[in-house]
Biopython code that builds the backbone (N, CA, C, O; Angstrom):
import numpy as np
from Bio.PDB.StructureBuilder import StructureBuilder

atoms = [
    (1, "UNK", "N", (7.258, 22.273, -18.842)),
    (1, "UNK", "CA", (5.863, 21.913, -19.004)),
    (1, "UNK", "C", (5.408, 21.122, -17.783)),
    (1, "UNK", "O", (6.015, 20.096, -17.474)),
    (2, "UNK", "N", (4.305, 21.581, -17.036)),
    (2, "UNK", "CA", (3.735, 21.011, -16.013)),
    (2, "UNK", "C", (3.060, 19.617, -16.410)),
    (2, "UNK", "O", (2.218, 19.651, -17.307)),
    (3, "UNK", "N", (3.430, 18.129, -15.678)),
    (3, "UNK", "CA", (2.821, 17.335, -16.035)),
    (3, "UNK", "C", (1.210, 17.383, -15.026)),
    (3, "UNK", "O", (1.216, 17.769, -13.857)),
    (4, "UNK", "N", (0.094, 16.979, -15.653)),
    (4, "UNK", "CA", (-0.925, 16.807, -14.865)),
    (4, "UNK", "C", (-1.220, 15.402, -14.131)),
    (4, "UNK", "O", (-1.515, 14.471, -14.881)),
    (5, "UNK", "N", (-1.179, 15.184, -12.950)),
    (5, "UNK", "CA", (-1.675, 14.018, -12.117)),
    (5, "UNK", "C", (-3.019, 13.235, -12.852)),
    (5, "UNK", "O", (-3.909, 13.753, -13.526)),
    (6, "UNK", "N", (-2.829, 11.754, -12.459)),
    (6, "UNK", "CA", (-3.701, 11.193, -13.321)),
    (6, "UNK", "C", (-5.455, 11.704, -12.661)),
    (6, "UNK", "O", (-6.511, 11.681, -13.293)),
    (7, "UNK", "N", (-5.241, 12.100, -11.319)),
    (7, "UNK", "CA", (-7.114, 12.741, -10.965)),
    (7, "UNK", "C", (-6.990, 13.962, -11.815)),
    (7, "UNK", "O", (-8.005, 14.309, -12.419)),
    (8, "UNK", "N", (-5.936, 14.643, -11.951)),
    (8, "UNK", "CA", (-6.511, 15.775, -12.895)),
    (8, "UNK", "C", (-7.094, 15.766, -14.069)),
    (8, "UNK", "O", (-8.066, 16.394, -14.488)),
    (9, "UNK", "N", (-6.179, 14.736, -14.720)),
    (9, "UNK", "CA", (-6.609, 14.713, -16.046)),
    (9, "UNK", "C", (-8.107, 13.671, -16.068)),
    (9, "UNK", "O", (-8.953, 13.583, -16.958)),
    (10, "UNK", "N", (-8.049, 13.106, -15.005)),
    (10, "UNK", "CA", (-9.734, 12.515, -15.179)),
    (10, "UNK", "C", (-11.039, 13.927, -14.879)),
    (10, "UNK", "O", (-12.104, 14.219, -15.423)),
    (11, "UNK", "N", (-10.199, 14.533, -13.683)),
    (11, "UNK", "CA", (-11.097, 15.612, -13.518)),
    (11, "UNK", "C", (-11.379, 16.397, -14.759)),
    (11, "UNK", "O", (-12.482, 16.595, -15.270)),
    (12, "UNK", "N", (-10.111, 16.846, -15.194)),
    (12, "UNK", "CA", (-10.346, 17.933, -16.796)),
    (12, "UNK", "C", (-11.208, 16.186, -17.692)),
    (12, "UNK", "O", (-12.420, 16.257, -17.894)),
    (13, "UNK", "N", (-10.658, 15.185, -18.005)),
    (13, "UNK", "CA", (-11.851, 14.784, -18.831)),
    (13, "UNK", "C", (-13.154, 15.051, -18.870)),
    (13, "UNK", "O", (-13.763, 15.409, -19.878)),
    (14, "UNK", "N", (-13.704, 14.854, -17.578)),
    (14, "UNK", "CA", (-15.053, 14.594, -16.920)),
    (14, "UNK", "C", (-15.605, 16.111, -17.162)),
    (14, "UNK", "O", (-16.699, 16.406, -17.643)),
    (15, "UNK", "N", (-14.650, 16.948, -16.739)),
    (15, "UNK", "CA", (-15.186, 18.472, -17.099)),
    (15, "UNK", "C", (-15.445, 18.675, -18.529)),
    (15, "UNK", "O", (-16.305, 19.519, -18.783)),
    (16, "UNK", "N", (-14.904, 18.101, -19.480)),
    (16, "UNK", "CA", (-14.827, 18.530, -20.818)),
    (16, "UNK", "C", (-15.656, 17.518, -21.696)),
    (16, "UNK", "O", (-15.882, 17.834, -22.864)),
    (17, "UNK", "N", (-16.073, 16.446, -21.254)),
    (17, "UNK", "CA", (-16.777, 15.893, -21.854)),
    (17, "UNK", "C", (-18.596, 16.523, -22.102)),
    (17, "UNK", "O", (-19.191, 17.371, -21.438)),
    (18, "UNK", "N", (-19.054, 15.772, -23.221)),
    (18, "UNK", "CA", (-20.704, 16.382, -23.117)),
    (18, "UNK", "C", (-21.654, 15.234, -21.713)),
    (18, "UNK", "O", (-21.315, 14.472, -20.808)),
    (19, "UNK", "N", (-22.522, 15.591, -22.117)),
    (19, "UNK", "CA", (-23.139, 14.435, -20.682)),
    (19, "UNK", "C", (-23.318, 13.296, -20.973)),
    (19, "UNK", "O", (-23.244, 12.455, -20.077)),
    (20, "UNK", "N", (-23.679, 12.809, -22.623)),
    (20, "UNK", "CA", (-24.059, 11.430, -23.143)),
    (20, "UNK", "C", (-22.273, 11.184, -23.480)),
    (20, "UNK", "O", (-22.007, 10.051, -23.881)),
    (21, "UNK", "N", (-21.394, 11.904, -23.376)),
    (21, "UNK", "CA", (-20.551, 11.085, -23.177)),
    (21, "UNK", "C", (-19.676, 10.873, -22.248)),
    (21, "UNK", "O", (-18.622, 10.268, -22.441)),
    (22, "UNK", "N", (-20.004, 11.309, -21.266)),
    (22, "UNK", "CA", (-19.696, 11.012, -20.089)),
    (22, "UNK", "C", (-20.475, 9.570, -19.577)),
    (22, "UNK", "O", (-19.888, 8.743, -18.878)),
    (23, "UNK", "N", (-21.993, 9.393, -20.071)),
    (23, "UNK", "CA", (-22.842, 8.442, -19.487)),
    (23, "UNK", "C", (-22.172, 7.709, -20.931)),
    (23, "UNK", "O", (-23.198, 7.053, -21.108)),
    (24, "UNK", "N", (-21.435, 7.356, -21.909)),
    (24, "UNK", "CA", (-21.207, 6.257, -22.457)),
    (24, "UNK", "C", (-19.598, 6.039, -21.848)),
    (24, "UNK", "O", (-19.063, 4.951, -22.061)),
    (25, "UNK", "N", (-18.995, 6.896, -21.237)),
    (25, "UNK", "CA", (-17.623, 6.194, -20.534)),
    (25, "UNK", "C", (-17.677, 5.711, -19.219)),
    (25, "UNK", "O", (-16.995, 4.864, -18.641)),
    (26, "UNK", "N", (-18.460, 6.292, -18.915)),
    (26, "UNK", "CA", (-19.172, 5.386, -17.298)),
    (26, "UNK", "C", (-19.502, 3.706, -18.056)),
    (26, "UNK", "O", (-18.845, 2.706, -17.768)),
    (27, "UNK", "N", (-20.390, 3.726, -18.818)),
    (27, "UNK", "CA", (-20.838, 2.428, -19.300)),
    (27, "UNK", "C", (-19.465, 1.601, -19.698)),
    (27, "UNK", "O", (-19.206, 0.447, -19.355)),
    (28, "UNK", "N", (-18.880, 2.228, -20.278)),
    (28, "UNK", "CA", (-17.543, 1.490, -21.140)),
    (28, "UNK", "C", (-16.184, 1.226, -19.627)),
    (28, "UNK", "O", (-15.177, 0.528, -19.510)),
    (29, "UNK", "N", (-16.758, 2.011, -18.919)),
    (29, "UNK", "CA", (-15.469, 1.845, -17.692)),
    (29, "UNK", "C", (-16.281, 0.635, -17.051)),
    (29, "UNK", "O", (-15.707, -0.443, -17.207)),
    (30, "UNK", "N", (-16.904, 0.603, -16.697)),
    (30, "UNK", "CA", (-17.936, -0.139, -16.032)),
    (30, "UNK", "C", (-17.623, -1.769, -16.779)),
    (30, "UNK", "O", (-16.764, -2.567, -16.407)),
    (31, "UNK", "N", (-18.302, -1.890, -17.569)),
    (31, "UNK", "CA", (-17.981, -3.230, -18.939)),
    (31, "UNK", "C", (-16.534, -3.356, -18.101)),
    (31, "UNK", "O", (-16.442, -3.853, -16.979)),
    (32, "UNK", "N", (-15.165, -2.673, -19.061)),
    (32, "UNK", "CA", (-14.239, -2.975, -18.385)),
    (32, "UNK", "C", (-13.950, -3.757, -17.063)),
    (32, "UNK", "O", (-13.498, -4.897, -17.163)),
    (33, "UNK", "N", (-14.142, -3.311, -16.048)),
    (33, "UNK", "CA", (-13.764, -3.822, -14.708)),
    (33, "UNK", "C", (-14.978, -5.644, -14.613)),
    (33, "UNK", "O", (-14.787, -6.732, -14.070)),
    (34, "UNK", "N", (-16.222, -5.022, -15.526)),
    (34, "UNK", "CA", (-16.426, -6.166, -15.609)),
    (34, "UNK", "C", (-15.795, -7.637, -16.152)),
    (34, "UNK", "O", (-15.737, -8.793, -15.732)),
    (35, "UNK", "N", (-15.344, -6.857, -17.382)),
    (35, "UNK", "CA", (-14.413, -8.000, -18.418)),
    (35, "UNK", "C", (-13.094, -8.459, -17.283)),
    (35, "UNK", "O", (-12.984, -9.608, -16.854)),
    (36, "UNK", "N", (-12.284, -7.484, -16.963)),
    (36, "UNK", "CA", (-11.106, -7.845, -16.319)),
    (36, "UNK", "C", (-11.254, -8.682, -14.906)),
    (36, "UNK", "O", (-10.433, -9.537, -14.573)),
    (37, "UNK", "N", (-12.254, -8.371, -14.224)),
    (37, "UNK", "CA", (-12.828, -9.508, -13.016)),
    (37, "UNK", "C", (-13.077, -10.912, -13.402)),
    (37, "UNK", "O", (-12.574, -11.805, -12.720)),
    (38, "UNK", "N", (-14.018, -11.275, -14.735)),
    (38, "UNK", "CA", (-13.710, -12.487, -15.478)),
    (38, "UNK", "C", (-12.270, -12.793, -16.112)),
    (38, "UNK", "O", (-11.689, -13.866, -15.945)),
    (39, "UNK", "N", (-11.934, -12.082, -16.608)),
    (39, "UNK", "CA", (-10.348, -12.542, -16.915)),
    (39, "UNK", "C", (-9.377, -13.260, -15.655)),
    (39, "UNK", "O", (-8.801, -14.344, -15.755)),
    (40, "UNK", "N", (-9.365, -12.415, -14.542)),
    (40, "UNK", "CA", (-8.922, -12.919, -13.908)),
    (40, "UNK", "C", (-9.074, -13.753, -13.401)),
    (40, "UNK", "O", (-8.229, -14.414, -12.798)),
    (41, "UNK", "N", (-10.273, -13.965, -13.512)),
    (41, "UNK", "CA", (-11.015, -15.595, -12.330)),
    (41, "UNK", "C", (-10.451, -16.439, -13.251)),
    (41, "UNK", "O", (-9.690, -17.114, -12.558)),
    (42, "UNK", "N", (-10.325, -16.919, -14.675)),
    (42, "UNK", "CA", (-9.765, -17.237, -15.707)),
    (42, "UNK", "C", (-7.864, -17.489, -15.760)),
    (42, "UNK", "O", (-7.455, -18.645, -15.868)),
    (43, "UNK", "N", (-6.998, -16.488, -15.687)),
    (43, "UNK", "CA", (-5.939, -15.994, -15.589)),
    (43, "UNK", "C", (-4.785, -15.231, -14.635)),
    (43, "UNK", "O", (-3.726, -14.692, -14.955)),
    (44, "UNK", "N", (-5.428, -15.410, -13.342)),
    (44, "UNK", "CA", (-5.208, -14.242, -12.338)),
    (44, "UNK", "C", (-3.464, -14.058, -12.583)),
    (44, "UNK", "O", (-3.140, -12.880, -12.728)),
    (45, "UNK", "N", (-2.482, -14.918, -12.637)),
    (45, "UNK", "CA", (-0.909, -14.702, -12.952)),
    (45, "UNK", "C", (-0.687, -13.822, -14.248)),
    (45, "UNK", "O", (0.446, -13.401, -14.480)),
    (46, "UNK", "N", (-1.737, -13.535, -15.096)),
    (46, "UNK", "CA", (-1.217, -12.478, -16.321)),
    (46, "UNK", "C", (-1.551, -11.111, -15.873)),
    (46, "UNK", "O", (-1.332, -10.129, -16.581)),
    (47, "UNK", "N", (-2.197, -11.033, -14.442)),
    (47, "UNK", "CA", (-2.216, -9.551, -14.285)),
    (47, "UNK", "C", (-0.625, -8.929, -12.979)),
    (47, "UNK", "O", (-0.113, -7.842, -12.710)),
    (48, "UNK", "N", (-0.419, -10.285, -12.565)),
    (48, "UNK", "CA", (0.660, -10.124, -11.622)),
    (48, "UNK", "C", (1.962, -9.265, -12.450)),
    (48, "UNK", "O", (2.085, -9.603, -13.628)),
    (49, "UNK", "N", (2.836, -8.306, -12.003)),
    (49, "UNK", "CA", (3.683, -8.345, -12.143)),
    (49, "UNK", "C", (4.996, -7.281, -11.037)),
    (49, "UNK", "O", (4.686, -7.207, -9.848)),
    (50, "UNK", "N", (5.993, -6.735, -11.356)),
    (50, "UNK", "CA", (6.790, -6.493, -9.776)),
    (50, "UNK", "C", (6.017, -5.434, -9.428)),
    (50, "UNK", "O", (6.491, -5.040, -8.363)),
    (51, "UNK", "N", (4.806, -4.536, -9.818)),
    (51, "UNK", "CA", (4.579, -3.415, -9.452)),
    (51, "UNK", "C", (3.149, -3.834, -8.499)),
    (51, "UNK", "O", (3.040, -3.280, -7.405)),
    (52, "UNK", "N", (2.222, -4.678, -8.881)),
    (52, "UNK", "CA", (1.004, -5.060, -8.512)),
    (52, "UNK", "C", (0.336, -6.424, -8.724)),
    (52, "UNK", "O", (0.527, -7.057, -9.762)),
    (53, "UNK", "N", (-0.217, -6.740, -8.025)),
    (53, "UNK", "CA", (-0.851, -8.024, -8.348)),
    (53, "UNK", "C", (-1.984, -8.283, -8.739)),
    (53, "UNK", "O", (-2.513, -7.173, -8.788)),
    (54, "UNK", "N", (-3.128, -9.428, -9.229)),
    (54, "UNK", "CA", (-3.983, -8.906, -9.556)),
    (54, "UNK", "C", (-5.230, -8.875, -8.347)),
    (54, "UNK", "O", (-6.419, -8.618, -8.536)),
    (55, "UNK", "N", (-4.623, -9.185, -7.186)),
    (55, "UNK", "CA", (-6.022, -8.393, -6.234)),
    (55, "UNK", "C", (-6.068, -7.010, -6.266)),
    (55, "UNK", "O", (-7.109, -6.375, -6.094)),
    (56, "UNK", "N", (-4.545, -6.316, -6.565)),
    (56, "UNK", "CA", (-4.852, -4.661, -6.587)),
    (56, "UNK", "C", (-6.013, -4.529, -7.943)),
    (56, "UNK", "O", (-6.980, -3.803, -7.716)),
    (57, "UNK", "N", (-5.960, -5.042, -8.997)),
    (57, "UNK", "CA", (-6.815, -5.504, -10.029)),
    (57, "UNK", "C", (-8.756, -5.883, -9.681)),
    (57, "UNK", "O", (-9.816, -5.579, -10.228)),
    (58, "UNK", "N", (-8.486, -6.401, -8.909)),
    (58, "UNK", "CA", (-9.773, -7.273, -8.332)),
    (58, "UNK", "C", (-10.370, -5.641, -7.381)),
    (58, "UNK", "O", (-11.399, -5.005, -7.608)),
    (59, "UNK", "N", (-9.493, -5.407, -6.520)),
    (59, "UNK", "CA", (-10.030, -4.431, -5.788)),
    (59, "UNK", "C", (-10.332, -3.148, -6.302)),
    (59, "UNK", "O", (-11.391, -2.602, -5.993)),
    (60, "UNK", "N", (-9.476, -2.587, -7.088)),
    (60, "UNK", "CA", (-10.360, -1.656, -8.115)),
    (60, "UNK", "C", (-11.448, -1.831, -8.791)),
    (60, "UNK", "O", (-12.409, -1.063, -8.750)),
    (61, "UNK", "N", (-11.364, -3.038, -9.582)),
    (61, "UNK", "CA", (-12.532, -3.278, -10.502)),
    (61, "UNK", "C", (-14.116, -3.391, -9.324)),
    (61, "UNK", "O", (-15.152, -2.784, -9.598)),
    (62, "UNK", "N", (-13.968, -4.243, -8.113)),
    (62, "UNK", "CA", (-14.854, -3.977, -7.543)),
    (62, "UNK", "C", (-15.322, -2.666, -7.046)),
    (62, "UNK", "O", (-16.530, -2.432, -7.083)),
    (63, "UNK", "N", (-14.388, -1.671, -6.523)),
    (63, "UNK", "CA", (-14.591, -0.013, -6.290)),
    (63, "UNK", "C", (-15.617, 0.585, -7.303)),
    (63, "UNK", "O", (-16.631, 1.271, -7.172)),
    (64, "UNK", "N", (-14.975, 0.072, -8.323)),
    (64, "UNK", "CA", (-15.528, 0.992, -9.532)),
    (64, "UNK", "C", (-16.873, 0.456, -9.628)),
    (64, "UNK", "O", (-17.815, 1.240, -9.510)),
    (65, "UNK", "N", (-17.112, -0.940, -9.855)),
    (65, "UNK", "CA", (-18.998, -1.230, -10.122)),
    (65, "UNK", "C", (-19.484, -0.603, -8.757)),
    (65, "UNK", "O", (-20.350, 0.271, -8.726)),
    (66, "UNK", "N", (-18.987, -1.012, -7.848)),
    (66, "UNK", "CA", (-19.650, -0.344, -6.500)),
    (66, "UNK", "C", (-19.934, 0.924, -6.688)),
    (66, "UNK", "O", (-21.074, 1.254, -6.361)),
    (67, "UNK", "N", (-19.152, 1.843, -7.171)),
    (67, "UNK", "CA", (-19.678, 3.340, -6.854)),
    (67, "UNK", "C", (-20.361, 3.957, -8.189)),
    (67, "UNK", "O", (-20.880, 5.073, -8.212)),
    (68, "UNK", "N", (-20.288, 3.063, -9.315)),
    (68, "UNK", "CA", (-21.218, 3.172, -10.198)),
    (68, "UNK", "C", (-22.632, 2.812, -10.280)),
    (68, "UNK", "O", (-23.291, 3.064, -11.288)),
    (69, "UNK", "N", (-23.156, 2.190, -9.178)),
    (69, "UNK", "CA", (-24.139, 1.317, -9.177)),
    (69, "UNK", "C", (-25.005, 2.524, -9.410)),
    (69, "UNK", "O", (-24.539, 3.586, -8.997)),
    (70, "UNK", "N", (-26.448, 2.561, -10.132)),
    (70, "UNK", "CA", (-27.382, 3.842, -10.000)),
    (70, "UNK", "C", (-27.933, 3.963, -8.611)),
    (70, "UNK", "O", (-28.679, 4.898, -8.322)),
]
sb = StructureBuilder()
sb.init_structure("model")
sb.init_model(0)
sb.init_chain("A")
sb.init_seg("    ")
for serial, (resi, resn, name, xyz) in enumerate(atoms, 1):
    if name == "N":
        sb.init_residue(resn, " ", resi, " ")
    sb.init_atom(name, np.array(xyz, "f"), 0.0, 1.0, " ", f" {name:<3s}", serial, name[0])
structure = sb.get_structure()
């Protein structure tokens, strides 16, 4: 069984979703990176661990509002 890469399976999500729910997981991804940017300003050592730290954390979450912006 072929495993699918995690862009694929966002790609097949994004393909398979309807459009209002695509525009409510944009919203809900969005929230997210918001919540976890406050968490961390809060907690930043509970996102650390041997694989990543939480600026890899910080720097995604900013990517993501950035390229969501309307």
């Amino acid at each position: 069984m072929k495993h699918k890469t995690n862009e694929a399976k966002l790609r097949s999500l994004i393909k398979n979703l309807h459009t209002i729910e695509v525009a409510l997981l944009v919203e809900r991804i969005e929230t997210m990176m918001k919540l976890t940017l406050q968490d961390i300003e809060e907690k930043p050592e509970s996102y650390d661990n041997w694989f990543v730290s939480h600026h890899a954390y910080v720097n995604l979450a900013n990517k993501v509002i950035e390229q969501l912006k309307p």
